[in-house]
N, C-alpha and C positions, 0 to 999 in steps of 0.2 A: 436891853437885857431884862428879861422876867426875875424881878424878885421873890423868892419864895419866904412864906414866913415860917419858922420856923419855932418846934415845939422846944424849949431848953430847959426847963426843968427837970431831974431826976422825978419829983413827983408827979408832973402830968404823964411824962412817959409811963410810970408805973401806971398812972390810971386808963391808959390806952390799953397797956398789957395785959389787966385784967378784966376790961369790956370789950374788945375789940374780935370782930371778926377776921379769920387771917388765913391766907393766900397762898400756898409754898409752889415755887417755881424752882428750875435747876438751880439759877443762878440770885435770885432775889424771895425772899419772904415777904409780904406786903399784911400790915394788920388794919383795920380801919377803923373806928369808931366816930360815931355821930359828937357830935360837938353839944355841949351843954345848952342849951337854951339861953341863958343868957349873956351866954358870950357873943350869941352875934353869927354872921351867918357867914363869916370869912375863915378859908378851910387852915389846917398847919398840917406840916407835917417833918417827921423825925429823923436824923441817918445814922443805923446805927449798924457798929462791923467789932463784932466780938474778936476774943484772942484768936478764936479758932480760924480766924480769916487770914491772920497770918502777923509777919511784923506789923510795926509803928508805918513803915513807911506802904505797908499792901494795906493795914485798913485805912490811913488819907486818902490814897488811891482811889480804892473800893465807896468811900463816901463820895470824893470827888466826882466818880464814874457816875454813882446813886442821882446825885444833886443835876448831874447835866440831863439824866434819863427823866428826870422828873419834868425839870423843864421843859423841854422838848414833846413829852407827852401830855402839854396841857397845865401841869400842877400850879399851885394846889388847890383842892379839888372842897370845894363851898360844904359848907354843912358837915364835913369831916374832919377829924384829926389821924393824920396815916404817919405810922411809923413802917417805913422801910429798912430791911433787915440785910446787910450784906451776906453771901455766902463765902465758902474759901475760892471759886473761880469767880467772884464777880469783878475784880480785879483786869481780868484777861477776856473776857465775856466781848463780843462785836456789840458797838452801839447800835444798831439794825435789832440786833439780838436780843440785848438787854429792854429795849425799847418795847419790842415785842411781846415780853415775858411781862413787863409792868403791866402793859396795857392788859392783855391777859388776866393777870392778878386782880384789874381792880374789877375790870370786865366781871370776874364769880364774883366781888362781892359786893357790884352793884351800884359801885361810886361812879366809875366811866362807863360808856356806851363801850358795844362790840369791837376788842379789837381791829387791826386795818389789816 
């Protein structure tokens, strides 16, 4: 199993949110920002599923759903810090689907190659 590393500070995420290039898809928002220089060239990335997503138990889900699409698509992705954003159907979204919408996402903004 692919370990993803992940971003856990409230601060670094803030400082994605404010540098980051960003992606909106139906069902996934994808932000991406280059990684600092002297961190190194290994990528993080974020999961995050606001109130509007829905209970406690749809945004675990929704991250849950987020964390497998990531993996599956490769992540994470060298030289970037990406925060992925649930929406209120990411929840119910087809892995097929959601997989496709990431790739997509990172596809405009340059981190992955061409969708499949």
């Amino acid at each position: 199993m692919l370990l993803v590393s992940t971003i856990k500070s409230s601060r670094e995420i803030d400082a994605v949110f404010r540098s980051a290039q960003r992606s909106a898809q139906p069902s996934v928002i994808v932000l991406a920002s280059r990684t600092p220089d002297g961190r190194g060239p290994e990528g993080r990335v974020a999961f995050v599923a606001g109130k509007k997503t829905g209970n406690a138990v749809r945004r675990n889900r929704s991250k849950r759903v987020l964390r497998e699409a990531v993996r599956r698509t490769g992540g994470p992705w060298g030289g970037y810090d990406i925060v992925v954003i649930a929406r209120a159907n990411t929840h119910s979204a087809t892995p097929e689907g959601l997989d496709h919408e990431l790739r997509r996402a990172l596809a405009r903004l340059g981190v992955a190659g061409e969708p499949a």
